[in-house]
C-alpha positions as CSV (number, residue, x, y, z in Angstrom):
1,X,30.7,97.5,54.0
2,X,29.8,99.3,57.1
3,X,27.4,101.2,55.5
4,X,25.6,97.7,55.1
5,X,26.4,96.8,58.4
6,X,24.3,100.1,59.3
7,X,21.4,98.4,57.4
8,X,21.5,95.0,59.0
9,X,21.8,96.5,62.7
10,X,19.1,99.1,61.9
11,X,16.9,95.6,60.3
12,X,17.7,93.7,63.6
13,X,16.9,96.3,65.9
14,X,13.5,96.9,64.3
15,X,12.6,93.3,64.5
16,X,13.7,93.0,67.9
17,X,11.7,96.1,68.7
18,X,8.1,94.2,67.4
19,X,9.7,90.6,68.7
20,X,5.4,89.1,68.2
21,X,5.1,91.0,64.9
22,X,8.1,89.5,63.6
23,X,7.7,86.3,64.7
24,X,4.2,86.3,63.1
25,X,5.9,87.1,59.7
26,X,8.0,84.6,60.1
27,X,5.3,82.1,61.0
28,X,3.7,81.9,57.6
29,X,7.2,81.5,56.0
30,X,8.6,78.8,58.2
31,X,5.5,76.2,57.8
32,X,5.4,77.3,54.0
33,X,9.3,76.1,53.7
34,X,8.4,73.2,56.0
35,X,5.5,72.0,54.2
36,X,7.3,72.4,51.2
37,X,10.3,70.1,52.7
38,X,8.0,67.1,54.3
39,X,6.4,67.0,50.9
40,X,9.4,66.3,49.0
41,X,11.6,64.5,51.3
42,X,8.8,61.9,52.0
43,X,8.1,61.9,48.4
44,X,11.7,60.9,47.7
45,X,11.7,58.8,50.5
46,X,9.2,56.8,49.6
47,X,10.1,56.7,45.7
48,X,13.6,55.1,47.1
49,X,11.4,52.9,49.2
50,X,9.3,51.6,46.5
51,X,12.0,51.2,43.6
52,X,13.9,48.9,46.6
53,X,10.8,46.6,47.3
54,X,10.6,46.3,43.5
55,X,14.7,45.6,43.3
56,X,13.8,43.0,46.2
57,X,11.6,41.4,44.1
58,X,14.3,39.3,42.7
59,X,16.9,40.0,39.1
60,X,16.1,42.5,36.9
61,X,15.2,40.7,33.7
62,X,15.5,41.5,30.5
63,X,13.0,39.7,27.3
64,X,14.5,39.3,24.0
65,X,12.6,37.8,21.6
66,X,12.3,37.2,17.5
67,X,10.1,38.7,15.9
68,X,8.2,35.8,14.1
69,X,6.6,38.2,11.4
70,X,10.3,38.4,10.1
71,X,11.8,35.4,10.8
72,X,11.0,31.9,11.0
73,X,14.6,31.6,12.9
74,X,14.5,29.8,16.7
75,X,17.2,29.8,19.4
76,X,18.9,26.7,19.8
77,X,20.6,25.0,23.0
78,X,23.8,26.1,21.4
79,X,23.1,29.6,20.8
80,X,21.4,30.0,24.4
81,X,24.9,28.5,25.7
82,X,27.0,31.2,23.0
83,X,24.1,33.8,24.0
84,X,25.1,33.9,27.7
85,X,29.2,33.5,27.1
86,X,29.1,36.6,25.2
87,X,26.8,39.1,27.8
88,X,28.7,40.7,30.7
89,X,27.5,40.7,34.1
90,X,24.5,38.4,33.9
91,X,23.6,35.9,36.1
92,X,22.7,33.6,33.0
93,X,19.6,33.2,30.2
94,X,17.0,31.3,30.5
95,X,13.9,30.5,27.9
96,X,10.5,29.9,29.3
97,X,8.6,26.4,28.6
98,X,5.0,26.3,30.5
99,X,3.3,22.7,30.8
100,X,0.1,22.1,32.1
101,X,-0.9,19.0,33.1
102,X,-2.2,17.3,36.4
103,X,-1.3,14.9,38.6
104,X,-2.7,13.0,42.1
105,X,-2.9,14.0,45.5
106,X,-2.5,11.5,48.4
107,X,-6.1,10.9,48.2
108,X,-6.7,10.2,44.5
109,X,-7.8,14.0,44.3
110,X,-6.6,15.4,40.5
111,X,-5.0,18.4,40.8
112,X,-4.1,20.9,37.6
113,X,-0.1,21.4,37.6
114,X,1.4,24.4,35.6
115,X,5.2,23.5,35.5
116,X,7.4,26.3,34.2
117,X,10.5,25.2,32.4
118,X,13.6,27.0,32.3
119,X,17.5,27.0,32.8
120,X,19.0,27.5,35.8
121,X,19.3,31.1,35.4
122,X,15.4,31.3,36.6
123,X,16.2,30.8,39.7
124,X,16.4,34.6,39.8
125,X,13.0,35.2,39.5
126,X,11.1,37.0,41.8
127,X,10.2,34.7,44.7
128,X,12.3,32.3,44.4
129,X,13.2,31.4,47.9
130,X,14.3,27.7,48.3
131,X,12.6,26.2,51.7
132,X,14.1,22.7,51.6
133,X,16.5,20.8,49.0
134,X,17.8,22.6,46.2
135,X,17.1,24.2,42.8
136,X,18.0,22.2,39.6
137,X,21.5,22.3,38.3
138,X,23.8,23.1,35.2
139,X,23.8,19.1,35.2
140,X,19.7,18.0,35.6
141,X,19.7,20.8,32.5
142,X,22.6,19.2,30.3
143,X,21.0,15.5,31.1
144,X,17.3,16.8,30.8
145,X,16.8,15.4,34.2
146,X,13.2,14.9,35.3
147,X,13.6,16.5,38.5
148,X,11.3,18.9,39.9
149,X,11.1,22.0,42.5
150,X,7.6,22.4,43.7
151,X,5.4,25.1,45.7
152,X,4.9,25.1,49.3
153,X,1.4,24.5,48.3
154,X,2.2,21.7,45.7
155,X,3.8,20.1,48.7
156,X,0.7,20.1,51.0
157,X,-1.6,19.4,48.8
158,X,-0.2,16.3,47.0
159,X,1.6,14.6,50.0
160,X,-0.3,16.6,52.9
161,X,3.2,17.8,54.5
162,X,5.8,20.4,53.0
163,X,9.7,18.5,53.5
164,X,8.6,16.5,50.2
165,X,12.3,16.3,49.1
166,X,13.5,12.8,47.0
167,X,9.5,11.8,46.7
168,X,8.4,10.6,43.2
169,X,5.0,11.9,41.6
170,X,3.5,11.3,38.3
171,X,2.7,14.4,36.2
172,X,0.5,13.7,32.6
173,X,0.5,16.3,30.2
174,X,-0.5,15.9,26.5
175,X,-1.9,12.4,26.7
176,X,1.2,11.6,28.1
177,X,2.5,10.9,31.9
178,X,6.2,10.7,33.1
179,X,7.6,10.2,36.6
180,X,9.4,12.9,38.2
181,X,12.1,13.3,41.3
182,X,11.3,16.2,43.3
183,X,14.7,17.8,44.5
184,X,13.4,21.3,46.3
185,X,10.7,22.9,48.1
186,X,10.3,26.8,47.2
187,X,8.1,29.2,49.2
188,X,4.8,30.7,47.3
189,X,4.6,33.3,45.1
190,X,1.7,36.0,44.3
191,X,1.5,33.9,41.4
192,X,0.7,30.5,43.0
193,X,-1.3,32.2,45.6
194,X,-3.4,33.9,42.2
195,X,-3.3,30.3,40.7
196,X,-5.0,28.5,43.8
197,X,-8.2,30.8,43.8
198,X,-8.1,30.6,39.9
199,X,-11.9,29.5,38.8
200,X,-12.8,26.4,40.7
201,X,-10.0,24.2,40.3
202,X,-6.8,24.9,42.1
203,X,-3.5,24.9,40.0
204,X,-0.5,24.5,41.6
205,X,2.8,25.7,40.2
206,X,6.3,24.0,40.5
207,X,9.6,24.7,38.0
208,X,11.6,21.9,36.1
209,X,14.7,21.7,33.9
210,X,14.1,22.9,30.0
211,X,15.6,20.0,28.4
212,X,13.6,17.8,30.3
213,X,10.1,19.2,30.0
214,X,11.2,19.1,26.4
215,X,12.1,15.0,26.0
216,X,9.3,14.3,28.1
217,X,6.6,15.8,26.9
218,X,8.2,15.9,23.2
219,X,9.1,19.2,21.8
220,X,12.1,20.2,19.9
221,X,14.3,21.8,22.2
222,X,16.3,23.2,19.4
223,X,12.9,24.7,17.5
224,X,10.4,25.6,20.2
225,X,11.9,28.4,21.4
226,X,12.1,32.4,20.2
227,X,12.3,33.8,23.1
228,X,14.4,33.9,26.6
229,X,15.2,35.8,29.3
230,X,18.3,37.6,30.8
231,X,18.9,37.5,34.5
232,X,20.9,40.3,36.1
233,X,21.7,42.5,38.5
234,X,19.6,46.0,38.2
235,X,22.8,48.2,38.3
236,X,24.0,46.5,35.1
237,X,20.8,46.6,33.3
238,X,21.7,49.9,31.1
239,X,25.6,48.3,30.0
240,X,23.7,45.0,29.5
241,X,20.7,45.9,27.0
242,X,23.4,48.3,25.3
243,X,25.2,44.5,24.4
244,X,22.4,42.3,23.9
245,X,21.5,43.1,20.6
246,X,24.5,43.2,18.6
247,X,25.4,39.8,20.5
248,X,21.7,38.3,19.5
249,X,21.9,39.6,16.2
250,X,25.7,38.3,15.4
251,X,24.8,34.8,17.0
252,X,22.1,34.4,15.2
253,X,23.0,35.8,12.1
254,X,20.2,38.3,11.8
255,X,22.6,41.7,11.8
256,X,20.4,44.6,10.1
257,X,16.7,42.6,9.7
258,X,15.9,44.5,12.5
259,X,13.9,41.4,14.0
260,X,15.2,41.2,17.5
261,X,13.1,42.9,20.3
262,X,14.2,43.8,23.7
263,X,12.7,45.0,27.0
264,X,13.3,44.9,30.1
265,X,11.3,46.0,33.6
266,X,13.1,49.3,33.5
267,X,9.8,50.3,31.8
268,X,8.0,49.8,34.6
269,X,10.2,51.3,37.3
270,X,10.1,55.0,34.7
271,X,6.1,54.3,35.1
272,X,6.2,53.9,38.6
273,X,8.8,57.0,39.2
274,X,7.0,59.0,36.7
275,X,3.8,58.1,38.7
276,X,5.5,59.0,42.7
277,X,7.1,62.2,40.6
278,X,3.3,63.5,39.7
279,X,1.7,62.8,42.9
280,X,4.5,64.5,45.1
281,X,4.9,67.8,42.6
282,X,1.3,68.2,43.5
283,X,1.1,67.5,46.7
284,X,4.4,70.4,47.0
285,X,2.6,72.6,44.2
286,X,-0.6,72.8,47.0
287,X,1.9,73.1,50.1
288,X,3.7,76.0,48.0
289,X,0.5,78.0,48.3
290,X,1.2,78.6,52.2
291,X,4.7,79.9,51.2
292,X,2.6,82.2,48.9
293,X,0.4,82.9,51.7
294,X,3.7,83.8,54.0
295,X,4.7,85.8,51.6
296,X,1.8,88.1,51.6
297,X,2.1,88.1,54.8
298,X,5.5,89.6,54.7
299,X,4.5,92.3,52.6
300,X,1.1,93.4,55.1
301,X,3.4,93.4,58.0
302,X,6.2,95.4,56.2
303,X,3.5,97.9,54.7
304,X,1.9,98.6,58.4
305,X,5.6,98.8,59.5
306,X,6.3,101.6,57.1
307,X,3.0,103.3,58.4
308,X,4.3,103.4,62.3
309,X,7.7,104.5,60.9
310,X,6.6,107.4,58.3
311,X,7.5,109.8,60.3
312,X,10.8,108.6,61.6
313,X,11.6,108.1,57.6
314,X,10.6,111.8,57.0
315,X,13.7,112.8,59.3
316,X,16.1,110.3,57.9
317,X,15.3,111.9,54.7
318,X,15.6,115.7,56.0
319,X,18.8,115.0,57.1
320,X,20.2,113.8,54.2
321,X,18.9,109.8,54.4
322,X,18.8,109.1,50.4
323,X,16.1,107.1,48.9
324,X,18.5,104.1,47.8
325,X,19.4,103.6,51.9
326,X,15.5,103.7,52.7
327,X,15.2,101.0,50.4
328,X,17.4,99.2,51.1
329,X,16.9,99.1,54.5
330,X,13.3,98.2,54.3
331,X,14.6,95.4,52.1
332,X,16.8,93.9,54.6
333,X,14.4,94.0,57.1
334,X,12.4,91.9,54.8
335,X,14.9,89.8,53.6
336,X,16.2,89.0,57.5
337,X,12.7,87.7,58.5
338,X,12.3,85.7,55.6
339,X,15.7,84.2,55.7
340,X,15.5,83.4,59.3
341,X,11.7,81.9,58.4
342,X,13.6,79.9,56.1
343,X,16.3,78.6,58.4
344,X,13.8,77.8,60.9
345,X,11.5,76.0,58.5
346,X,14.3,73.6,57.0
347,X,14.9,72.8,60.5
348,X,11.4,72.0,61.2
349,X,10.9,70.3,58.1
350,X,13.7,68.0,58.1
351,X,13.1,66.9,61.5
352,X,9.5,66.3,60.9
353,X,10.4,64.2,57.8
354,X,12.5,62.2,59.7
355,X,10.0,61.2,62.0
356,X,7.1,60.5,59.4
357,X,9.6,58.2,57.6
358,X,11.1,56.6,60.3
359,X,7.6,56.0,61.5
360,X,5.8,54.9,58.4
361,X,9.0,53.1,57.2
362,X,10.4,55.5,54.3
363,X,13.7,55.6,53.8
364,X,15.4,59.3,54.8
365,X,17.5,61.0,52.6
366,X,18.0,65.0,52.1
367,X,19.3,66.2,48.8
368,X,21.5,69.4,49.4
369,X,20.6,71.3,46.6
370,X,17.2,70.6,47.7
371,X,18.1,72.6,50.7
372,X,20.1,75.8,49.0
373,X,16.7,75.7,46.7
374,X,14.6,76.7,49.8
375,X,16.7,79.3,51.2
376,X,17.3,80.5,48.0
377,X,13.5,80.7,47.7
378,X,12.4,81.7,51.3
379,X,15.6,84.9,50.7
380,X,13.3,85.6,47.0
381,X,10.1,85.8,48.5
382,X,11.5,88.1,51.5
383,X,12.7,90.3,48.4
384,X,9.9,90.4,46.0
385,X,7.1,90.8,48.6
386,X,9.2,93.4,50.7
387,X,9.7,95.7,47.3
388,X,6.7,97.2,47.5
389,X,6.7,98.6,51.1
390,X,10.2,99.5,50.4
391,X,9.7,101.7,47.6
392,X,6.5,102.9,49.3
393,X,9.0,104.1,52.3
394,X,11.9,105.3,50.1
395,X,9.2,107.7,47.9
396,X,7.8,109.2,51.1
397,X,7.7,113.1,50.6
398,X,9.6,113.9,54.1
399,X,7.5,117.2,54.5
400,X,4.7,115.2,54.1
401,X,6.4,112.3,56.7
402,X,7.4,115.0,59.6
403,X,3.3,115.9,59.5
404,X,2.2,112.5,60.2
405,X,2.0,111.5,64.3
C-alpha cells in the first residue's frame, strides 16, 4: 500500500509541476464526459416529458374487437355490463356509435353534426374537459336518454353563445330528426378543431348516450356492436390487457377461436420511445467522438511527458526502479487526469442539463448508474490511452536515458 501511495504522490506531483499541461489534458476529457451527460440527461428528460404530455392526454385505452372474418357474434348491453364487472382497475367500457347528421343554427344556417355515441366511460377520452353542465350519466344511458354534450364550437355556432346548457335543438340523421336536451358544454378537441376546416362545410362534433343514438336513429343496440373500448389508468394497462381476453372470450363464449383482438396505445408510446431512444444514442454516439478526441489527447501529452522525463526514468532504473513501477506510475498519472476530467465533467454536465431543462421545460432526472458509467469510462480511457506512453517509459534502455539532456 505505500508503495502505491509512492505512485499517486509521485502522479500528483508531476501534474502539479505542468498545472497548464494538465489542465489541457483534462480539458478534452471533461467536455467529452459533459457532452456525453447533456446528451442523455436531456434525452431522458425529454422522453419523460413527452410520454407525460401523452399520459395527459386523457385514459389509456384499450380496443377489443371481434374479428368478423370468424364470427358473426356481437356484444350485447348485457355482456358490455358483465364485460366491465369482470376487468380490474378500469374506469369502465364503452362502444363507439358515430352519427352524422345536421341540424340548424340560429339563423337557419345547416350545419353537419358528427355525434359520437358511447357509455359513460368515454368521458375519459382525451380532451374531455367539461366547460359548463355535466357529462351524461349511468341513468341517460340505462333510459337511452336524448341528451346531448356539445363542442365549445357547436355552442357558438348554433346558438351564437357557449353556456347553452337545458337548450333543445333538432338533429336529423337518416331521413330521420329527433329533439335533443343539451346537458354539458365540453372544451374543443384537435379533433373538432380538424373537423371545422374539413372541406367546405364545417362539422361540428358533440357526444350522446349509446342507447339513445341507438332508439333514435334505429339500430339494434344488442347487434350493432363488435367492438368497444376500455378506459383505464396507464399504470394498469399491462395487468389489464393480461385479463381482457380470457374475460371477453369466457363472456362471450368464444374460448380457443382465437377471434378476439386487442390493442391498446402502448403501441404508440414503444414507437415514440423507440423513436426519442434513436435520436439521443446518436446525438451521444457524435458527442462520444470528443471523448475520443480527449483521449488522444491524453496519450500526446503523456508521450511528450515521457520525452522531458527520459532521463530522470534512466536513473530510477539505474538505481534499481523496476519496469512494473515505471509503468505503473506513468499509468496513474494518466489515470489521475482522466479521473479528475471525469469528475469535473459530470459536474459540468449535470449542472448544464439542469439549466437547458429547466429552461426549455424538460423534466430533470439523473440515473445513477448513468453516472458510475462515465467515471467508469473517463478512468478506462485514462488507462487505455496512457498504456502506450507507459510502456514506452518502462522499456527505456537507462544507458540510453542517462545520455539524453
Amino acid at each position: 500500500m505505500g508503495t502505491f501511495g509512492e505512485y499517486i504522490k509521485s502522479a500528483l506531483s508531476s501534474i502539479r509541476t505542468n498545472k497548464g499541461r494538465s489542465f489541457l489534458t483534462m480539458l478534452g476529457i471533461i467536455i467529452g464526459i459533459s457532452a456525453v451527460l447533456i446528451v442523455l440527461i436531456i434525452g431522458d428528460g425529454m422522453k419523460a416529458t413527452v410520454n407525460s404530455e401523452i399520459d395527459s392526454l386523457g385514459a389509456a385505452t384499450i380496443t377489443v374487437s371481434l374479428d368478423d372474418t370468424k364470427t358473426d357474434k356481437t356484444f350485447t348491453r348485457q355482456q358490455f355490463e358483465n364485460i366491465e364487472e369482470n376487468i380490474d382497475n378500469i374506469y369502465g367500457v364503452s362502444p363507439s356509435l358515430s352519427v352524422w347528421g345536421n341540424t340548424k343554427g340560429k339563423k337557419q344556417e345547416i350545419y353537419e353534426v358528427s355525434i359520437d355515441g358511447g357509455d359513460t366511460a368515454s368521458q375519459y377520452a382525451s380532451g374531455m374537459e367539461m366547460l359548463h353542465g355535466r357529462y351524461y350519466n349511468e341513468a341517460d344511458v340505462e333510459d337511452g336518454k336524448k341528451v346531448l354534450v356539445v363542442s365549445q364550437m357547436f355552442a357558438n355556432l348554433v346558438f351564437g353563445y357557449e353556456e347553452v346548457v337545458g337548450q333543445t335543438l333538432e338533429i336529423t340523421a337518416y331521413d330521420i330528426t329527433q329533439e335533443f336536451t343539451i346537458v354539458g358544454v365540453r372544451e374543443d378537441t384537435p379533433l373538432d378543431v380538424a373537423y371545422a376546416s374539413f372541406g367546405e362545410d364545417t362539422i361540428i362534433g358533440a357526444n350522446a348516450p349509446y342507447t339513445s343514438l341507438c332508439e333514435a336513429y334505429k339500430f339494434d343496440v344488442d347487434k350493432e356492436f363488435n367492438s368497444f373500448k376500455i378506459y383505464l389508468d396507464s399504470d394498469y394497462k399491462d395487468a389489464v390487457l393480461g385479463q381482457t381476453r380470457a374475460v371477453v372470450e369466457n363472456i362471450m363464449e368464444l374460448r380457443g377461436e382465437n377471434c378476439v383482438k386487442i390493442s391498446s396505445g402502448a403501441g404508440f408510446d414503444q414507437t415514440t420511445n423507440s423513436i426519442l431512444n434513436i435520436i439521443t444514442s446518436v446525438v451521444a454516439i457524435i458527442a462520444a467522438i470528443s471523448l475520443l478526441v480527449g483521449g488522444i489527447g491524453v496519450m500526446n501529452i503523456m508521450t511528450v511527458s515521457v520525452t522531458e522525463r527520459t532521463r530522470e526514468i534512466g536513473i530510477r532504473k539505474s538505481l534499481g526502479a523496476r519496469t512494473s513501477s515505471i509503468l505503473t506510475q506513468f499509468l496513474a498519472e494518466a489515470s489521475i487526469l482522466t479521473f479528475t476530467g471525469g469528475i469535473i465533467g459530470i459536474i459540468f454536465g449535470i449542472s448544464v442539463s439542469f439549466l437547458i431543462c429547466k429552461i426549455i421545460g424538460f423534466s430533470f432526472s439523473v440515473n445513477p448508474l448513468l453516472v458510475l458509467a462515465v467515471v467508469a469510462i473517463s478512468t478506462a480511457i485514462g488507462l487505455f490511452f496512457g498504456i502506450y506512453p507507459a510502456k514506452r517509459a518502462a522499456n527505456l534502455d537507462p544507458i540510453e536515458a542517462l545520455r539524453t539532456e
